[in-house]
C-alpha positions in Angstrom: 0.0 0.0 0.0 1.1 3.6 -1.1 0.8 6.1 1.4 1.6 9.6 1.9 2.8 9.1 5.8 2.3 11.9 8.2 6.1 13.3 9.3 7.5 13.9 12.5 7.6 17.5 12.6 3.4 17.6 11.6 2.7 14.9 13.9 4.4 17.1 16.9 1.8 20.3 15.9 -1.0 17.7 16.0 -0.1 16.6 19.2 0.8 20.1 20.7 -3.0 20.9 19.1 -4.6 18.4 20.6 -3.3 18.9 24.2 -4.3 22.8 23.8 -7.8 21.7 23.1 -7.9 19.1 25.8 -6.5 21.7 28.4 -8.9 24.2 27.4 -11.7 21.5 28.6 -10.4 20.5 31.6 -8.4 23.1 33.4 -11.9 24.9 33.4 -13.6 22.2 34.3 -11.0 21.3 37.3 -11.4 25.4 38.8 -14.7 24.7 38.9 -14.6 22.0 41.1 -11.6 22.3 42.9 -11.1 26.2 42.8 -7.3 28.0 43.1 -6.3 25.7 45.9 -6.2 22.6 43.0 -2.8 24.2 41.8 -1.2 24.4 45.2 -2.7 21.0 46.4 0.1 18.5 47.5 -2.2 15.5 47.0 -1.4 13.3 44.0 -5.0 13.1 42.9 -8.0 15.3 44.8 -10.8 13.0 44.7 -12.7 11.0 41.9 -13.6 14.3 39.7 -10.3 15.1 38.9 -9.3 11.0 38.3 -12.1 11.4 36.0 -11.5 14.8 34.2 -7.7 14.6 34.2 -7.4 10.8 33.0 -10.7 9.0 31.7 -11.7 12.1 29.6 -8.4 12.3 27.9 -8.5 8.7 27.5 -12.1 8.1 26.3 -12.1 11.3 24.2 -8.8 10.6 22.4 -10.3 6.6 21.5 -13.4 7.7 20.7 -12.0 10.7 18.2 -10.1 7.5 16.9 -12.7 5.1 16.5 -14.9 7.5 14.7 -12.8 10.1 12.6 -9.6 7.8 12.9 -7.9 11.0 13.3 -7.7 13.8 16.6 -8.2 17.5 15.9 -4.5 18.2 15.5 -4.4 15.7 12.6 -7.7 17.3 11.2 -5.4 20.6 10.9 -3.0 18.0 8.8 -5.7 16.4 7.0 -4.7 12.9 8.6 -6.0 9.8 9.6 -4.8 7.0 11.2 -5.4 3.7 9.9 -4.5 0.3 10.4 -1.1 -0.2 8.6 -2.1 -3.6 6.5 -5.6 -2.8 5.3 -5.8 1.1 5.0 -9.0 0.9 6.7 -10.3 2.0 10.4 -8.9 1.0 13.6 -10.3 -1.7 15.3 -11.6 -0.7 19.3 -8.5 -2.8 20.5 -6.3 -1.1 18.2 -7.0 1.6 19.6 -6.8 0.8 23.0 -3.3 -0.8 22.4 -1.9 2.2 20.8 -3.1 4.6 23.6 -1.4 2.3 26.2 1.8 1.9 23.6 1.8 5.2 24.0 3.6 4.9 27.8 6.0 2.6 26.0 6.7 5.1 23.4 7.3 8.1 25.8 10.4 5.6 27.4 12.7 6.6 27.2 13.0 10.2 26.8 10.2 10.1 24.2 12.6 7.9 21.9 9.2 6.1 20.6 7.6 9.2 19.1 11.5 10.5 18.0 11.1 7.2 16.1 8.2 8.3 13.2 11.3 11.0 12.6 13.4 8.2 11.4 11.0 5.2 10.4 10.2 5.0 6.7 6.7 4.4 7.4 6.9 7.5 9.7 5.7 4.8 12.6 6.5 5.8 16.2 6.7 2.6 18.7 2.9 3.1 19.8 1.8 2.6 15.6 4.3 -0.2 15.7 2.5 -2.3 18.5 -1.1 -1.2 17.5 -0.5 -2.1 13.8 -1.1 1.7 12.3 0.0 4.4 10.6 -1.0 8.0 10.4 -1.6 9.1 7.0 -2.1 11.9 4.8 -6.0 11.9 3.5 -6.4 11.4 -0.4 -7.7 15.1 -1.8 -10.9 13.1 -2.6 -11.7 12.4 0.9 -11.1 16.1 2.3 
């Protein structure tokens, strides 16, 4: 298969995109509950709103923007998708979940995984690797 693969350097904006949007969800979200005192709070989590705001959104929104755009809204920007590497088509739910936790293995160590899609010729960082996918440039047909 043929692809246009998405490069390191676009992959990074997507990425830094994606974290903007999610922190402009839940920081707001976090104040509201926890007020000024969250950011000075020696306690490693606060209670079960922030285990839910600060890790099973992210989580669940970051699948679920998978499963049914197989892209994020950083890779929107890049007109990307992310597809599973032998068929070209969606990811599969455990694909997904794979590559989210790959994503932990790809951050050790000192990010080398995601360094990786710099140097891979398939532009595959460890995480696509283990989940079976790549991220891909969409065809103009399908903007």
């Amino acid at each position: 298969m043929s692809q246009n693969y998405l490069g390191f350097w676009a992959r990074f904006g997507a990425s830094i995109i994606d974290s903007i949007m999610l922190l402009l969800i839940t920081i707001p979200l976090i104040y509201s509950i926890y007020g000024g005192d969250y950011w000075t709070s020696r306690e490693i989590i606060l209670g079960p709103a922030e285990l839910l705001i600060n890790y099973v959104l992210p989580i669940a929104a970051i699948i679920l923007f998978w499963l049914y755009k197989s892209t994020t809204p950083g890779k929107m920007v890049y007109k990307a998708k992310i597809v599973d590497a032998k068929t070209g088509r969606a990811l599969s739910v455990r694909q997904s979940i794979i590559r989210y936790i790959a994503y932990y293995v790809s951050l050790l160590p000192f990010g080398l995984g995601f360094f990786w899609v710099a140097w891979d010729p398939k532009k595959q960082g460890w995480h696509d690797k283990l989940a079976g996918t790549v991220v891909i440039r969409k065809p103009n047909n399908e903007i």
